[in-house]
N, C-alpha and C positions, 0 to 999 in steps of 0.2 A: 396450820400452814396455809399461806394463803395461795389462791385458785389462780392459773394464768389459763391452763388450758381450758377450752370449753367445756360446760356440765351435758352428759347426756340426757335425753328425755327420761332413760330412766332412774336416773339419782335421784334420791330423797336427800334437800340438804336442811338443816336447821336454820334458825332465823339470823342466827349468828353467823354460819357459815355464808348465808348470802349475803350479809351486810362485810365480811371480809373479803369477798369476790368482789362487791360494788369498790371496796374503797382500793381493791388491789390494780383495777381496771380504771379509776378513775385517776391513780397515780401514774401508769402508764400511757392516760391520753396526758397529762399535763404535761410530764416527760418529753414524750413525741411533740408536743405546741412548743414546749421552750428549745429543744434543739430545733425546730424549724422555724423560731423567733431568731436564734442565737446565726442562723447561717446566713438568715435575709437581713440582719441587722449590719453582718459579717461586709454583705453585697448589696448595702446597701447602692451603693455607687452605681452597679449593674439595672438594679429593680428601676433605680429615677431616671434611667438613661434610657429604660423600655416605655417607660409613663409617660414622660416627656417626649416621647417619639411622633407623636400624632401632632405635636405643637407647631407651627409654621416656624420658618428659620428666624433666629435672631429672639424669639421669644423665649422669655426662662421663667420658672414662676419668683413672683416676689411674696415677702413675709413682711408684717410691720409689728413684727413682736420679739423682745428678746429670745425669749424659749420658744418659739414656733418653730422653729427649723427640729431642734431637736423633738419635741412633741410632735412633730409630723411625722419626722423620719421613724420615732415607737411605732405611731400608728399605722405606718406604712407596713413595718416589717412584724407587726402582730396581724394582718391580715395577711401576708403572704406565709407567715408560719401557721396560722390558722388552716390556710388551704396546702400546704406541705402535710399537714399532721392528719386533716379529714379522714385520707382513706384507714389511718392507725385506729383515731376514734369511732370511725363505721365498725368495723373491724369487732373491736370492744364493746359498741352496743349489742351486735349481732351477737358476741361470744353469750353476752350477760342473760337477755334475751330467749337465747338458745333452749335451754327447756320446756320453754311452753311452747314449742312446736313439735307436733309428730314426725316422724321422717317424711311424709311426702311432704308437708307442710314446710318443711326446711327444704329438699328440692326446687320448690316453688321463690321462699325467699332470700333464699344464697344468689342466685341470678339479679333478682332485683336491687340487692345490697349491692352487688357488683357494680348494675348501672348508674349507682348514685352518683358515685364521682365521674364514670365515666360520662355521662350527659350532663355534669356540670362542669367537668373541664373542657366539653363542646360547646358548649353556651358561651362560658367565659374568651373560648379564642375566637368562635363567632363574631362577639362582639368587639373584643380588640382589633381584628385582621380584617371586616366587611363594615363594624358600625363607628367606630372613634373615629376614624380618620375625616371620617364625610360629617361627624356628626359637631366634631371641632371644627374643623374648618368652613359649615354653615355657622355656626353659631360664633366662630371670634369676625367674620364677615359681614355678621348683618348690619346694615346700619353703620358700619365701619365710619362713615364721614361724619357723623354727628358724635362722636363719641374718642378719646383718648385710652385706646384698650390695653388694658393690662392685665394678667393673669395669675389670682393670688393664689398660691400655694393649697393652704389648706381648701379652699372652695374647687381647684379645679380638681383635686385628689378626693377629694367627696365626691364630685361629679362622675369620675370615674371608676370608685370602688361603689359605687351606686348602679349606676351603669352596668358593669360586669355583675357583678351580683344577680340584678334582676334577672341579664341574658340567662344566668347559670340556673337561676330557680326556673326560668322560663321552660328552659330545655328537661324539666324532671315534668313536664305536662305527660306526656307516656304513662308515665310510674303512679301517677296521681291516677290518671285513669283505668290505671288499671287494676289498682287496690279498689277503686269503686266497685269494678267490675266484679271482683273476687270476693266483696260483702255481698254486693248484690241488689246494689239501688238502681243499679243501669244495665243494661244488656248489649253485647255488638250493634245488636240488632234499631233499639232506640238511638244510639249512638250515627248509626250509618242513617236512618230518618231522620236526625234532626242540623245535618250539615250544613244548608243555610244559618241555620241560625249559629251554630261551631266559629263559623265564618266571619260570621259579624262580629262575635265575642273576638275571635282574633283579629279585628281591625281594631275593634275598642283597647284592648288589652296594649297593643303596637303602638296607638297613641297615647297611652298613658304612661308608655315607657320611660325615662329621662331623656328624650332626644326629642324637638318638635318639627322637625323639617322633614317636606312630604315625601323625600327620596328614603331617607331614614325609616320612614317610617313604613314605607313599602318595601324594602329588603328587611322587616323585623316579620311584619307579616306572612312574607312567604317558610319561612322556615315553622310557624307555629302554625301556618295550616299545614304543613308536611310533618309537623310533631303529632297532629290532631288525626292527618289520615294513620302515621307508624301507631297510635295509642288504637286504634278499632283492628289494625292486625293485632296487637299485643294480645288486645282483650278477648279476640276471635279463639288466639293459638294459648294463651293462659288464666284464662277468664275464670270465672266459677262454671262449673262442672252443671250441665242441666240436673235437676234433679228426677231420678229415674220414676215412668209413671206407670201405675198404681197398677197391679196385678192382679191378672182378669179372674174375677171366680173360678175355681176346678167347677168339672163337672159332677164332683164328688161330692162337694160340700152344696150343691145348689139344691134346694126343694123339689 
């Protein structure tokens, strides 16, 4: 019978048994992607009326292909059912997962599962509600007089499922830092010493972003040096654990 609920640390399952878990789990991420394919395809209408919102008035995007309208709109609506279904699929990895962590070990990574979605659905409104706006209307402005601007469909829907994306992975910087921390390549400690340079990486980082204009590119930055200072509390308060030192001779045992 196949597994929905989590495996404890201490079940022994066969190989068989796990490969019916994997495929039971992976039936119910697809599951969860198609009904969140099925409802954004549903509203559709809703999703392009939010997309197209950062566009200046009078602008709509154009296609120059028969089937682009509808290949766009798939594409559109398998990436918001993609982000509908995330936290189902977290969810499922974590369950699958699950055994090879001790209980404190699960302690530790049930919180951080938790953040995933949570600091990539901050990322992603970050950058719809503070960066598209400023970051369209530098960029259909520039140069305006030399140029007859038009807005094609599938390039500016790339633009901004690129865009948001990157803000969303942007925003799991914490989470990255702090599984470092918890193998043990980094410390709080080299971490809070090497802040200039933290600093520079997030200006680089800000301008590599899809946005090139210098106001964009300083409201990217500030949020990932305040991701950079939230990731050395993480690390401080869930970090790897020092390891305890070394136990002084008895005076029993000494010559």
């Amino acid at each position: 019978m196949a597994r929905i609920k989590p495996v404890s640390h201490e079940d022994r399952l066969t190989l068989i048994e796990h490969l019916d878990e994997l495929r039971t789990r992976i039936v119910i991420s697809v599951l969860a992607f198609a009904v969140g394919f099925g409802l954004c395809f549903w509203q559709d209408d809703q999703i392009f009326d939010v997309l197209n919102s950062p566009l200046p008035d009078g602008f709509k995007p154009i296609t120059f292909g028969v089937t682009e309208p509808f290949l766009t709109t798939v594409t559109i609506s398998a990436y918001g059912g993609l982000a509908l279904a995330l936290p189902v699929i977290l969810y499922q990895v974590y369950a699958f997962v699950l055994p090879a962590f001790s209980p404190n070990e699960r302690r530790v990574a049930l919180p951080i599962l938790l953040m995933v979605p949570v600091l990539f659905a901050a990322g992603v409104a970050f950058g719809y509600f503070v960066i598209l706006d400023r970051a369209v209307d530098f960029l259909l402005n520039f140069n305006e007089n030399q140029f007859n601007i038009q807005v094609r469909a599938r390039d500016y829907y790339s633009f901004v499922a690129l865009m948001l994306l990157a803000m969303g992975l942007m925003f799991q910087v914490p989470l990255a830092v702090l599984a470092v921390t918890r193998i043990g390549i980094v410390t709080p400690a080299q971490l809070r010493a090497s802040r200039r340079y933290a600093y520079f990486a997030c200006v680089v980082v800000a301008a590599l972003l899809p946005t090139v204009d210098p106001v964009s590119m300083i409201i990217e930055t500030v949020p990932l040096i305040v991701l950079f200072e939230l990731s050395i509390v993480l690390a401080s308060l869930f970090g790897r654990s020092r390891e305890r030192a070394p136990a002084e001779p008895s005076a029993e045992g000494s010559p």
